[in-house]
N, C-alpha and C positions, 0 to 999 in steps of 0.2 A: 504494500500500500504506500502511495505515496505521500511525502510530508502532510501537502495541502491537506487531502483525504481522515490523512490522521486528526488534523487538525479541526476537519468538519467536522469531527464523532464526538468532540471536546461537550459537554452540556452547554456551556455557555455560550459558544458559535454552533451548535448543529443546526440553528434554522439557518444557517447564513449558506450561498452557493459556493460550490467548489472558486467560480468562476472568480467573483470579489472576493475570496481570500487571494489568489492568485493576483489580482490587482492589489491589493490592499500590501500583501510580500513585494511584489516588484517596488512601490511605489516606498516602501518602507516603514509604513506605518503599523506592521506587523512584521515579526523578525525570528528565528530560534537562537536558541545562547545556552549553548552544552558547557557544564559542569562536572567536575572528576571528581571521587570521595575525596570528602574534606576540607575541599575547595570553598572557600567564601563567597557566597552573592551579594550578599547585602551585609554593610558593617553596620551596628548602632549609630543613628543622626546622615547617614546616608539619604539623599535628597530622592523623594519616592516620583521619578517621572511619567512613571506609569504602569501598569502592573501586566502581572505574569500568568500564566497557568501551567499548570505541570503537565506535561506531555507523557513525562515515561521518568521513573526517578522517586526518590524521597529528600524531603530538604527537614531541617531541625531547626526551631525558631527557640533562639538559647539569649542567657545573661549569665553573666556572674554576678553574684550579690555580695554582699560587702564584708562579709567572712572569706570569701573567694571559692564559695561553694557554684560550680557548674551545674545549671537549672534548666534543663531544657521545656519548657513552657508548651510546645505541641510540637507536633512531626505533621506532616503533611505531603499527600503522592498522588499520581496522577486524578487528574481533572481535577483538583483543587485551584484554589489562589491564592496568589499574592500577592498585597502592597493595594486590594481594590478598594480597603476601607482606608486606607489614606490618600490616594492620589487627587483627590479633591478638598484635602481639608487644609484649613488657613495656615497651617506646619505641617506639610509633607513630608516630613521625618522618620526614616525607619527608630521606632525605639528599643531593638533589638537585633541582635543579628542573626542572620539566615545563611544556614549551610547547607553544602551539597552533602547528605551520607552517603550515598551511590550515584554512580554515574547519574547523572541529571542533566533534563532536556525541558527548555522551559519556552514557550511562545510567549511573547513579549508584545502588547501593543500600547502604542502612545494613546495619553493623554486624549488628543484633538479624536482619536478614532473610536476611543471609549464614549464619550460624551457625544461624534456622532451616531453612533450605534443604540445608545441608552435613548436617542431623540429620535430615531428612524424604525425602530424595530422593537417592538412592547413584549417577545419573547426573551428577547436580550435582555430589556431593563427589566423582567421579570426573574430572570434566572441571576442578575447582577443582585440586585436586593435581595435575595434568598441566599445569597453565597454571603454577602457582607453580614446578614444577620447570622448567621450560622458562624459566621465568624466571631462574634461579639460574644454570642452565647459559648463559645467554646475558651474565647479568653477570660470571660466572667467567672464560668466553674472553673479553671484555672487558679485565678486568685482568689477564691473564697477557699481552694485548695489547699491555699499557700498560709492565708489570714489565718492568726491565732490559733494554729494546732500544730500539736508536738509530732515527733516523730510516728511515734505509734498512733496516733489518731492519723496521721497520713496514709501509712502502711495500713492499717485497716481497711480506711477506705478506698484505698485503691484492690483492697484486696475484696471486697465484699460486690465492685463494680465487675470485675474478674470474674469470681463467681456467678454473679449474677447472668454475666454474656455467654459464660460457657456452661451454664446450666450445670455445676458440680461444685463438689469441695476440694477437690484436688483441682489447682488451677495449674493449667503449663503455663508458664511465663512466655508470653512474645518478647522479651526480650531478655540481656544478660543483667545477672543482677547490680554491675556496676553501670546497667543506660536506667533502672531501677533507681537507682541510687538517685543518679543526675535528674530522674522524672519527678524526686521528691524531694530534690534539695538538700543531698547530704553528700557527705562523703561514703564511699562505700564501708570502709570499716564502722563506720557511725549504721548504718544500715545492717552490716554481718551481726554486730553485737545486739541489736533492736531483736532480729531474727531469733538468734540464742537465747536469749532470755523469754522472748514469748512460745521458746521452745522448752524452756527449763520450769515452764509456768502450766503450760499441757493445753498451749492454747493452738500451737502447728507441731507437722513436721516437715520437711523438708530437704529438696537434695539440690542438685546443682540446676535444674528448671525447671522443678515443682516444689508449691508449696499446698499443702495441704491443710485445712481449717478443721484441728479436729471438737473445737469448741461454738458456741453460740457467741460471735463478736456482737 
């Protein structure tokens, strides 16, 4: 399949023709910007010109906080976005920054093409507001995530959200428990020891990608 094609399947442009993305790429107002693991997109306070969608990739939207704890805030992979819920506000500022975790391929369109697209085509500005609010509501539970709860009130409830998606008490971890760590803002030994002790308590068990609820959190 080719780019453009790829590009139609995106939710945000599929009403749009093969034909005007191809115009809209020549012309430049649509563009791809591949990314290698690890690779930077976006630094904190980076000027947001317009925003992106994930073609094919994962990218990590991270801070460090002031202990120097690595926090990665959401992950985000194909047909998501980025940068849509700022590229029109009075500071276009990224306020974090955005990595590439794997190879990543990102479609890029300016400013002028978004705004006319949101004023041309009522699928577009329908699927652009549903993507920005789902954006908001994802950075909201995020920071109420973060607000006023200790380690284990974190680990709990990421572990009870776990269960709840995989319908069991023994959860497999999607991820290693040091991106674990960083998902809750600790360090990892700060996290192994949390582990231990709610293990010494007979509230889990666990091994190196499962952890197992064998109490009522």
């Amino acid at each position: 399949m080719k780019n453009n094609e790829k590009i139609n399947h995106l939710t945000l442009l599929r009403g749009l023709s093969v034909n005007r993305i191809e115009e809209w790429s020549r012309s430049g107002k649509i563009s791809l910007r591949y990314f290698q693991p690890g690779q930077i997109i976006h630094l904190d306070g980076d000027l947001c010109r317009g925003m992106e969608i994930i073609l094919s990739g994962r990218v990590s939207v991270e801070r460090i906080d002031e202990s120097g704890n690595l926090m990665i805030i959401n992950q985000f992979g194909p047909d998501d976005m980025i940068g849509g819920n700022l590229v029109f506000s009075r500071n276009p500022r990224y306020p974090m920054t955005i990595i590439a975790k794997i190879a990543t391929t990102l479609v890029a369109l300016e400013k002028r093409l978004i705004f006319e697209l949101c004023s041309s085509y009522p699928e577009f500005l329908e699927q652009f507001l549903r993507a920005i609010s789902d954006n908001a509501m994802l950075l909201g539970d995020k920071i109420k995530h973060y607000v006023q709860r200790s380690l284990r009130e974190s680990l709990i409830s990421y572990l009870k959200n776990m269960s709840m998606i995989q319908g069991s008490n023994r959860i497999q971890l999607p991820v290693t428990k040091k991106e674990l760590a960083e998902q809750i803002g600790v360090q990892r030994t700060s996290l192994s020891r949390e582990l231990q002790k709610m293990k010494q308590e007979g509230l889990v068990e666990y091994d190196a990608r499962t952890i197992r609820l064998l109490k009522s959190l």
